[in-house]
C-alpha positions, 0 to 999 in steps of 0.5 A: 111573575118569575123572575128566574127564566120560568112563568110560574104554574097558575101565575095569573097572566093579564096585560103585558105593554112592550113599549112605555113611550107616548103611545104606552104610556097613554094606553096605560093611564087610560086603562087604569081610569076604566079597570083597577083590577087587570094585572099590567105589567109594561116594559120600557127599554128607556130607563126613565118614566115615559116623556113628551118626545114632541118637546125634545127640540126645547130641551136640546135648546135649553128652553125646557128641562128634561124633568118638564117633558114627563107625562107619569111620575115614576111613582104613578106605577106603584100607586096604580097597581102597575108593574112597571119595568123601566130599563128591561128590553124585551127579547121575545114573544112566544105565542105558543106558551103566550109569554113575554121573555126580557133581557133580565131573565125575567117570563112573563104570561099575558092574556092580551100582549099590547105592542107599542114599540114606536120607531126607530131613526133611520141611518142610511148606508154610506162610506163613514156610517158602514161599522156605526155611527162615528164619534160626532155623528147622532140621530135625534129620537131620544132624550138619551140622545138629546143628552148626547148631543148636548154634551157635544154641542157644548164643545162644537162650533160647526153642526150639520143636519142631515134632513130637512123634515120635521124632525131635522127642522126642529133638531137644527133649531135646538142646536142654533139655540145652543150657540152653532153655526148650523146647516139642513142639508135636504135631498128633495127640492123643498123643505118638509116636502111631506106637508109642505107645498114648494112654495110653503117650503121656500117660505120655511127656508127663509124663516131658517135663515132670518134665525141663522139656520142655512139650508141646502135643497137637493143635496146628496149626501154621499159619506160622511168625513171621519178622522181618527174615528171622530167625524169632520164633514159631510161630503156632498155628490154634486149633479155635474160630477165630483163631491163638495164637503162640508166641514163640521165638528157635529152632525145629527142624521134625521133621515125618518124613522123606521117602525120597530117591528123585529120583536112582532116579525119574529114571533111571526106576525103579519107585518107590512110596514108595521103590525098589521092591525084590525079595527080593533087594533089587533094584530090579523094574525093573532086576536090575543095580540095588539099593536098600536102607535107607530109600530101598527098598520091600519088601513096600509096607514101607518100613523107617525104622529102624537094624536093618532097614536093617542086615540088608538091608546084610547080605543084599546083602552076601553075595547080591554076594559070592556067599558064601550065593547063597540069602540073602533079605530077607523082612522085619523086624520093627521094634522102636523104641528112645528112650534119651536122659537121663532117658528110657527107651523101648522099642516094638515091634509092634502096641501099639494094641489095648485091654482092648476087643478080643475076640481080644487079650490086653492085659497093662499097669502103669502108675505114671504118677508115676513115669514108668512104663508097660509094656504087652504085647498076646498073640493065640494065646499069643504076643505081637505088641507091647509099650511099655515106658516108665520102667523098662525091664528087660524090654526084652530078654526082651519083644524075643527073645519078639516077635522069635521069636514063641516061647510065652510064660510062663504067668505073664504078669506075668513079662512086664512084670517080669523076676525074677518067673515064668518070663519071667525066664529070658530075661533072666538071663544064667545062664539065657539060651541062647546062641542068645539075641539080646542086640543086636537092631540088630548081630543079636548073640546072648549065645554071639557075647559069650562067645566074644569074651570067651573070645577075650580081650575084658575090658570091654564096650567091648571086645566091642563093638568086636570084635561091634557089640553096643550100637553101634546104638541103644544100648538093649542096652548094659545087657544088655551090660555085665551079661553081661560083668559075669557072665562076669567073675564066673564067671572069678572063681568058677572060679579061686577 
């Protein structure tokens, strides 16, 4: 490729990624598993090989190093023939002349051009955020980031999060994690109002606090306190009139995200939300373009989570390598796992219905002393949502029985407790099909562990290795480690 401003004439032009985070990244490696021989090249803006962005809430809290969170070695690039541009930022697209322009000059030609862009955080307008983000005040998104604050954290006392959904939960429990004194300052009613019903949210708060994380709900951040460009508290609106503030040494604003669509909307395609995109995950306005992960719109759904944005990386990967022409992407449904210390959480479909609706049946326990909250919404014998905060045993079974839309049990308490009734079959691996998935977000069932196992894999950092299964949101890792952990003592049994 020209490295002087110009595509070379007769340059042979093949798949061009913009975007290397967890939905890049994937599609690359699994390209590379199907087709050798395509030119790729793949541009990231962030200078480091592609990470687990899931884990960044271990590493802001010192439990996991920044080199434990990477998904390719830098040097998988070269060994797999891909042309990989870590740190190069890509400026624009010509459709016309089918080229990728970046910020080092560089033009590059692309048969097909995959967008996967992901998102960026969203920083509200107000009085203290107007000419940037001052001295103190971050946004969680990136590892950059997650250094940032660390370095910050290191010499504050005080910190305050600006958002209570799954991203403030799990910045809020980095920084407790550190040492600081932290506050969630939430403008809904409840935490995670997104997939959590009030009471799960009310739950979740007090979890918070048994850990020394406080919370506010409903409140109504107006500006943020600066002095001498350095941040110093976070002024409140109160409902009656006048303001309250907060004071603060640090404050991470984790507001939700946006798409990143300025590179797509500026070459002039068709943007909603995000990309609109086909079955096949290109763009309606031109087939030679894709768009997946956060960055695309299928369906009017915009995915923000690991597992969806991995299954549309692998339909496109064996849609471009022409090894299943048939493969579509009809959708996922989205399952939202928070596993951090002291915090268990898992969610999943509709989880907002009550005791009150007619056509629903709600089955829930709740032990809010302990922490615990678990409910499961059934309409026509098959269950659309679930929470599960606490005690989470029941994560898998409840999954495979969203996931599948399979007939439930008729003891409906097995539901919630794995081990009584007939719901306990899913979750024990002598029961479990091997048909079973185990690892939602790497699409990994129990019969793909046995076989690695039998191939020789001996720990479940083994298989894990060699399937994926817990390398994404990490909430399968116990259900990896008991099968392994079954396995080893059937081996056992069968030699005794």
């Amino acid at each position: 490729m020209s490295r002087g401003g110009e595509a070379r004439p007769g340059e042979k032009a093949g798949i061009v990624v913009v975007g290397n985070g967890m939905a890049g990244s994937r599609f690359v490696g699994e390209l590379r598993a199907r087709d050798r021989r395509t030119p790729v090249t793949v541009f990231g803006a962030e200078p480091q090989a592609p990470y687990n962005r899931v884990l960044l809430s271990n590493v802001l809290a010192g439990m996991t190093r920044p080199d434990h969170i990477g998904l390719v070695d830098a040097a998988w690039y070269a060994s797999h023939g891909v042309d990989a541009r870590l740190g190069v930022e890509v400026t624009r697209v010509d459709r016309a002349a089918k080229t990728v322009h970046a910020a080092d000059g560089t033009v590059t030609p692309y048969e097909t051009l995959v967008l996967a862009t992901g998102s960026t955080a969203f920083v509200p307008p107000m009085p203290g955020l107007r000419d940037g983000l001052p001295q103190g005040a971050l946004v969680f998104r990136t590892l950059d980031d997650c250094r940032r604050i660390s370095e910050l954290a290191d010499s504050a006392r005080r910190a305050v999060v600006v958002g209570g959904g799954l991203l403030g939960i799990e910045a809020a429990r980095g920084l407790m994690g550190r040492g600081l004194d932290v506050t969630v300052l939430h403008l809904a009613g409840h935490l995670m109002e997104r997939q959590l019903d009030p009471a799960a949210g009310k739950v979740l708060a007090r979890t918070l606090a048994t850990l020394g994380i406080g919370t506010r709900m409903q409140a109504d951040v107006a500006a943020l306190r600066t002095d001498g460009g350095a941040v110093t508290g976070v002024e409140l609106a109160l409902p009656g009139g006048g303001t309250e503030v907060i004071g603060t040494d640090l404050v991470i604003l984790s507001c939700g995200v946006r798409p990143e669509v300025a590179l797509a909307r500026d070459a002039g395609l068709a943007i909603g939300r995000a990309v609109i995109v086909d079955d096949e995950l290109r763009s309606v306005t031109d087939p030679s373009v894709r768009a997946i992960g956060e960055c695309s719109e299928h369906r009017d759904e915009v995915y923000g989570l690991v597992a969806p944005a991995w299954e549309q990386a692998g339909v496109l990967a064996v849609l471009l390598a022409g090894t299943d022409p048939a493969a579509r992407f009809t959708g996922a449904r989205q399952i939202t796992r928070l596993k951090a210390a002291g915090i268990e959480l898992a969610s999943m479909g509709e989880t907002h219905f009550g005791d009150d609706d007619d056509d629903v049946e709600v089955v829930r326990f709740t032990d809010a002393a302990r922490g615990t909250y678990k409910k499961a919404i059934i309409r026509d014998g098959r269950l659309i949502g679930a929470i599960l905060i606490g005690e989470t045993s029941a994560a898998g079974t409840l999954t495979q029985l969203y996931d599948r839309a399979a007939p439930l049990p008729a003891e409906r308490l097995g539901l919630l407790f794995p081990g009584l009734g007939d719901a306990a079959e899913a979750g024990s691996p002598l029961r479990m099909p091997d048909a079973a998935t185990v690892c939602q977000c790497n699409d990994v069932s129990k019969g793909q562990i046995r076989a690695c196992w039998q191939a020789g894999a001996r720990t479940a950092g083994d298989v894990a290795r060699e399937t994926r299964a817990g390398t994404g949101c990490g909430g399968c890792r116990g259900a990896l480690e008991g099968i392994v952990a079954w396995l080893e003592g059937q081996e056992s049994a069968d030699v005794a």
